[in-house]
N, C-alpha and C positions, 0 to 999 in steps of 0.2 A: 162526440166530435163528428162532425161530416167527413163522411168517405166517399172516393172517387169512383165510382164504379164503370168499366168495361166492360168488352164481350168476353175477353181472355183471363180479366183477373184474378179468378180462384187460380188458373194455372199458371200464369206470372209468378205471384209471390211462394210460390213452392218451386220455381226454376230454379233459385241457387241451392237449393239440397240438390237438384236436381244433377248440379255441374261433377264430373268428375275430376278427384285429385289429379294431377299431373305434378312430375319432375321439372324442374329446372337447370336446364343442359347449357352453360357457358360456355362460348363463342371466344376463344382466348385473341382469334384472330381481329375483333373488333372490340376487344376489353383498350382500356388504354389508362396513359399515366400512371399513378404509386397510388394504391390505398383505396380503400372500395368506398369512398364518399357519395359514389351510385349507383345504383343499379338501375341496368335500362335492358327492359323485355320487351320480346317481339311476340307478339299472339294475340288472339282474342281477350280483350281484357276480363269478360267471366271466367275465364277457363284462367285466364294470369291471376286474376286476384283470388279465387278458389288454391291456386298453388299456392299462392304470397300466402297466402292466412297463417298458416302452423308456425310460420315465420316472424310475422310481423302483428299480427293481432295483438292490438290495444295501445301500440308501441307510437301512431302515427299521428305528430301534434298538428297539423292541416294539409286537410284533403283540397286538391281546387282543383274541377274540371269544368271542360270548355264544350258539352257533348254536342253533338249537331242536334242545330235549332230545330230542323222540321220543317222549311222554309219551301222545299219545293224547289230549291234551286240545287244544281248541278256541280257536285263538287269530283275533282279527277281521283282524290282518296277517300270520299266516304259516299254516304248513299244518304245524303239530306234531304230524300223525298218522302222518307218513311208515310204512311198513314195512322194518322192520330192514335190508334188504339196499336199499331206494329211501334211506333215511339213509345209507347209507354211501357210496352211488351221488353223492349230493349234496356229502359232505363230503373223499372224497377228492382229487378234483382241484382242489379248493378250495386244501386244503390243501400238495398237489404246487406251486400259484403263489406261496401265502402264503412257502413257504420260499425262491421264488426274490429276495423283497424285501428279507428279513433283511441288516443288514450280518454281519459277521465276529462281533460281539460283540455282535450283537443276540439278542434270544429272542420266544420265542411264549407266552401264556398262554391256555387258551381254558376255558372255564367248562363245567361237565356236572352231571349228576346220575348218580345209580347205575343207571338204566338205559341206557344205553348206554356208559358211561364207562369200563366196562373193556374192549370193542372201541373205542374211539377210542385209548387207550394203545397198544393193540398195531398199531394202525393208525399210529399218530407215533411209533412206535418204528421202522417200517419206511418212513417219509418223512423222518424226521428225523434219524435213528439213532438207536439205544439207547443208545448211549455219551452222546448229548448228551440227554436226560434228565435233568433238575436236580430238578425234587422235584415233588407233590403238596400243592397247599396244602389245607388243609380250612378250609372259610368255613364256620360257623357264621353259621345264615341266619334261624332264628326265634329269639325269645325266650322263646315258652313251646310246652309238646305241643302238636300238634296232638289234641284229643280225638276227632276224626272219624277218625282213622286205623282203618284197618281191621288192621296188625298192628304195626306202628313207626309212630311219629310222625317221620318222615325230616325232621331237623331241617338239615343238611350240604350243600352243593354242594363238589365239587371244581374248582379248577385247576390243570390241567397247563400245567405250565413245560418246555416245549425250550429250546435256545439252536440257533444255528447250527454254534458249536463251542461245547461245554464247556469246552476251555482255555481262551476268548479271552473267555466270560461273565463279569465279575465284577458280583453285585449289589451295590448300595449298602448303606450300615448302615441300620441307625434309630435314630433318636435315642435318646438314653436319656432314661425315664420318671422322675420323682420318684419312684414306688415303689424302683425300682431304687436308686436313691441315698439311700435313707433305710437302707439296708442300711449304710452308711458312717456309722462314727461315729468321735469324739474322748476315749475316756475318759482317756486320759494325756497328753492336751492337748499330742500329737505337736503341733512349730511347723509339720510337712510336711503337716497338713492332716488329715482325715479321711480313716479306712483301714476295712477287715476284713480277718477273719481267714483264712487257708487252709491246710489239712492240710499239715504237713511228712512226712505218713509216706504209703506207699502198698505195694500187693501186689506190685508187679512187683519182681522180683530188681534189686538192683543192689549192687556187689560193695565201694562206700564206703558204703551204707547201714546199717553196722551198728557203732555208737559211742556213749558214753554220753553223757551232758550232767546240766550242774549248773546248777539254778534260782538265781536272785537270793537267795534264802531259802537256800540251803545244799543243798536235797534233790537227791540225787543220782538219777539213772533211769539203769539201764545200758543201755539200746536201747529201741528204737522198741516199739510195741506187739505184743505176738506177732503172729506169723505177716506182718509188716509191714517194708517198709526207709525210713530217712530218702529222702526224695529227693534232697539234695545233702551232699555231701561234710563230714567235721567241719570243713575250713579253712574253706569257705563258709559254715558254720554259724556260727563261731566270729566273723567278719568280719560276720555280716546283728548276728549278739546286739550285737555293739560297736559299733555304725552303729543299736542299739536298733529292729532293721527284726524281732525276734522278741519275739512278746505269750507271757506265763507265766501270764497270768491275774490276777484284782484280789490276789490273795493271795501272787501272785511263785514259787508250787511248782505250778503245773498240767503239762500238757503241753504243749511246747511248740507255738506257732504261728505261722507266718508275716503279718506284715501285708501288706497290699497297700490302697495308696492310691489314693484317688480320682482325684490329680491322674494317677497312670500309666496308667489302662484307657484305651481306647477311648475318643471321646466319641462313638460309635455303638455296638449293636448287632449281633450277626448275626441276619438276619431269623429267623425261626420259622415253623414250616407249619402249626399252629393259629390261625387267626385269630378270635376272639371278635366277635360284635357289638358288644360294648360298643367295640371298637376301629375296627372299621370298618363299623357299622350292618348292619342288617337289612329282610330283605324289605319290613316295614311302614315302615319311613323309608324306602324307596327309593318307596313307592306315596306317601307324603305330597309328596314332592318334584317328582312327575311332575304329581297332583291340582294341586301351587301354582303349576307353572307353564304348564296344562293345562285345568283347572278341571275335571279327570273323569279317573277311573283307566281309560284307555284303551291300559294295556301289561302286561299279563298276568303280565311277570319285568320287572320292570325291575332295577337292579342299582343301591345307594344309591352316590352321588359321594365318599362315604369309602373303601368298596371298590375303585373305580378308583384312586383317589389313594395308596393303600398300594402298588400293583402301580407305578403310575408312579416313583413313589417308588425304589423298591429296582429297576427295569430302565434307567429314562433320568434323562437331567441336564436343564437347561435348554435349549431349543435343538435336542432331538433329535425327530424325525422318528417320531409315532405310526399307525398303523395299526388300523383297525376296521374291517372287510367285513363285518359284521352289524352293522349299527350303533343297531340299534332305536329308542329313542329319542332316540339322540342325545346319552345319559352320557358314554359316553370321547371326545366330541370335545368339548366342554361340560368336562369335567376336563382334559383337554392343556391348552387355551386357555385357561385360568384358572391355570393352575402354567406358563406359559410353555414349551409345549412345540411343535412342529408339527405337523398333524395330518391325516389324510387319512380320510374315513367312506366308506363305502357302504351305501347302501338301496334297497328298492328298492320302487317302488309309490307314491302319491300324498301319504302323509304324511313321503316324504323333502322333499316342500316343503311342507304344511300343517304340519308339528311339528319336523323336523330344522331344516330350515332356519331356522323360529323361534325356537327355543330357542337355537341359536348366534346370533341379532339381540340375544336379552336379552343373553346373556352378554357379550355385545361392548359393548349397551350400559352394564352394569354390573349387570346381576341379582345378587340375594343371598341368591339359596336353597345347599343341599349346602353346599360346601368354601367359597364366598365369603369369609364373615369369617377361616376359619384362615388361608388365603394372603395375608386382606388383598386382595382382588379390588375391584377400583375399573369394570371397563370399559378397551377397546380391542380394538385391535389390528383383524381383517378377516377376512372366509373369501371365496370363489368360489364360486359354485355351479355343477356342470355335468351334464349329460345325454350316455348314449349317442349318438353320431352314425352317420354312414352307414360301413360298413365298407370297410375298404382296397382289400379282394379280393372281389370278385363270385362267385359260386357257382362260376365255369369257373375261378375261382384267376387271371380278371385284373384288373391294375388301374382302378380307377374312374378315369375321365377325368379328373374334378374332383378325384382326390388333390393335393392341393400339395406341393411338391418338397420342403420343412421337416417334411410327417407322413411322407413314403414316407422322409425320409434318418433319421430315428430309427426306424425299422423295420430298417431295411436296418445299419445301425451295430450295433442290439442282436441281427440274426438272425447278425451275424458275429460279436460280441464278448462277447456274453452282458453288457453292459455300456450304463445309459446314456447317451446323447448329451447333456450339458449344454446346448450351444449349438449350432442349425442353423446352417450358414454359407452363404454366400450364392456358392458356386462347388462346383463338383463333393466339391473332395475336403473328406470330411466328416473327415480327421483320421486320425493314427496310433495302430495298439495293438498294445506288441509289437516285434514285426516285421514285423507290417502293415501298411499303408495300405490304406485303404480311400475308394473315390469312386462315386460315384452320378452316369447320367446319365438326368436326368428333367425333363419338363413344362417344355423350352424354357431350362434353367438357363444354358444357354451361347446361346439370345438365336441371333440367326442368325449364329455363328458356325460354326456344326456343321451338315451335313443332319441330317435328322424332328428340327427343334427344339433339337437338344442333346441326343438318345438316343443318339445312335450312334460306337461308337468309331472313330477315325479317326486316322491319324498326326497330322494338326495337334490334334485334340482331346486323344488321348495325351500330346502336346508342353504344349499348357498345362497340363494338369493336373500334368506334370511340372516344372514352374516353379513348382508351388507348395509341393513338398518341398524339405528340406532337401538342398543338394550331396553331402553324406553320407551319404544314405540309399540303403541294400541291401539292404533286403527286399526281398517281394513286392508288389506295389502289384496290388489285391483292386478290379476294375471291374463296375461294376453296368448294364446299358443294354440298350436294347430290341433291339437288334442289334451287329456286329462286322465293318467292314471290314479288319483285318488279318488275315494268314497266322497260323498257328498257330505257322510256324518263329519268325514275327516275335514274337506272344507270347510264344516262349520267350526268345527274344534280348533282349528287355525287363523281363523280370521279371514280366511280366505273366499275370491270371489273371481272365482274363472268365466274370462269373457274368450270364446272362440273364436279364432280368426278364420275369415275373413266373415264371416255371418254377424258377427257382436260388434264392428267397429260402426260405430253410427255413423261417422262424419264419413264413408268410404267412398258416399255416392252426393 
């Protein structure tokens, strides 16, 4: 497969090892409503998704960001003059974390322009793989030229659709349009309802495709139309005409055709990669939307809440878990929450609480700008709001004093299992995976049972913590602690496999 090569890229794609854990420190004063249906962080989105991870990883059914095009133009919250190779510096290890949240049958959609959008394909082709590649939507974004262009009026934005796996993707339909069903009529007042018509004949060879038929009117046609075969068989023919599931025309001698009824299609869809404004609005409905709830067009791209809503639409169901690490101002977390979805933003800079965090108050309290009336948007539900906190690991790679034993054991669980920790517990062993076990000893969890607080392994410590697996369990049992009083013969004799903190935790940095 062709790869993308820079000045920087060996040291890009090693950036997100690169990033340091951080805390997630909640802001009670700008959480709001009942029930954490959101969460919205203020930070660098490396350094927030590097924290999300231990969290959220594998859990997130689509991802959709809007990241600055690269365009050279002047934006008051972000710096879209980047240089070619500093844009790619930015969005690769971005994008190397974004794919570690994807679940199995999740996907990524992220929004470009034509400058830089055929290096970001090639660039998610070699992060995502090419194989999982699902299409190019074209969003049709103005409604009339631009007359100021200088040679095209660049009327387009694309999104790229990955999934995690292509086979485990399936999107959703869409609904079908009254356009579409006026296509169905009743001229012979079939009792089955309204039909149309479809070609019985086609190019492809097929070796029953060549037999004659006789119309209601007597007129006899010996075969299909030159150079053409019936597509089914004379018996199946012969069985749809007597079951009157074949149209001859209002005159009963045409050729023949297949009905096909309303009540049998679909009542979806397969999505389409042309998106029209008229279907899911334009640049200028998205700036009226931000103006009404804003009172000034202070977002440069914003992106209208019919546009999200199509994508949510066709990637998640109710209930599933969205993601936005550019969250600008705050559309896709504003559409998850209003079509009952979960939803996680990142921003970063001072109007992640003077505008994000506001716009999700209205909505929660029942705002009724964008998608409001289509879903029937009444108000509810709650977001969090939270800020980067201090990091796990100190610059020497050890642990902060003040780590609590509930942030280092979702470190320590996802640096071994690539897997989040649902629930801390409240005793060494943080849980099995696998063939695993795995236990943590840190910041006094075992109370003065143990010397240095509960750090350190010891035959009676090893003993409790063996009292809390199952009688049957033979794996390995995977110790985490700031030191090691047994023999190493004794490790082996136990099954055991001491990783020292802060030196052994791989994900630390």
């Amino acid at each position: 497969m062709p790869l993308l090569n820079w000045l920087t890229r060996d040291e890009d794609l090693r950036a997100a090892d690169r990033v340091p854990y951080r805390l997630l420190d909640e802001v009670p004063s700008l959480s709001h409503g009942v029930g954490d249906q959101g969460l919205l962080v203020q930070g660098d989105n490396l350094d927030a998704l590097k924290a999300l991870l231990p969290f959220y990883a594998g859990q997130v059914k689509c991802i959709y960001i809007d990241p600055p095009y690269n365009t050279r133009s002047a934006f008051e919250h972000y710096d879209d003059s980047l240089e070619h190779a500093k844009w790619l510096a930015m969005m690769v290890p971005r994008l190397m974390l974004l794919r570690e949240f994807l679940s199995e049958d999740g996907s990524i959609w992220v929004s470009i322009d034509d400058n830089e959008g055929h290096y970001l394909k090639v660039v998610m082709d070699e992060v995502f793989g090419r194989r999982n590649f699902i299409t190019n939507v074209v969003w049709r974004k103005n409604y009339s030229p631009k007359s100021s262009a200088r040679h095209f009026s660049e009327d387009h934005d694309h999104i790229f659709v990955f999934s995690k796996s292509a086979d485990k993707f399936v999107p959703n339909l869409m609904p079908r349009t009254e356009k579409q069903d006026k296509a169905y009529r009743n001229p012979d007042n079939d009792p089955r309802g309204r039909w149309k018509t479809s070609d019985l004949s086609a190019r492809n060879f097929y070796s029953e495709g060549k037999y004659p038929v006789v119309s209601p009117s007597g007129k006899r046609t010996e075969g299909p139309p030159k150079g053409r075969y019936w597509t089914i068989s004379e018996e199946h023919f012969k069985k749809l005409d007597a079951d009157n599931q074949i149209w001859w025309g209002v005159k009963g001698d045409a050729i023949p055709q297949r009905k096909r009824f309303l009540t049998e299609v679909k009542q979806g869809v397969v999505p389409q990669t042309i998106w029209p404004y008229e279907e899911v609005g334009h640049t200028q409905a998205a700036k009226k939307e931000i103006v009404a709830l804003f009172g000034e067009d202070i977002f440069g791209t914003p992106k209208p809440e019919r546009l999200i809503q199509r994508i949510l639409h066709v990637a998640t169901n109710p209930g599933d878990l969205v993601l936005d690490s550019f969250l600008g101002s705050g559309t896709t977390a504003a559409v998850a929450h209003k079509m009952d979805r979960r939803w996680i933003g990142v921003e970063m800079g001072e109007h992640a609480r003077t505008h994000c965090a506001l716009r999700l108050q209205k909505v929660i309290e029942g705002e009724q700008g964008g998608i409001s009336e289509d879903v029937k948007w009444q108000g509810g539900g709650g977001f969090r709001f939270c800020q980067l906190g201090q990091a796990v690991f100190d610059e020497e790679g050890s642990i902060d004093p003040e780590i609590r034993f509930a942030d280092l054991a979702r470190h320590v669980w996802f640096s071994e299992t690539r897997h989040p920790l649902q629930d801390a517990p409240e005793s060494p062993l943080l849980g099995v995976h696998g063939d695993r076990a795995v236990a943590l000893l840190h910041n006094g969890i075992l109370k003065d049972r143990s010397p240095g607080g509960g750090n350190v392994l010891t035959r009676p410590v090893l003993r409790l913590i063996r009292e809390e697996l199952a009688p049957d369990f033979e794996g390995d049992l995977i110790v985490y602690g700031a030191a090691c009083r047994l023999s190493e013969e004794t490790l082996k004799t136990e099954g055991v496999v001491f990783r020292q903190t802060p030196y052994d935790i791989s994900a630390r940095v």
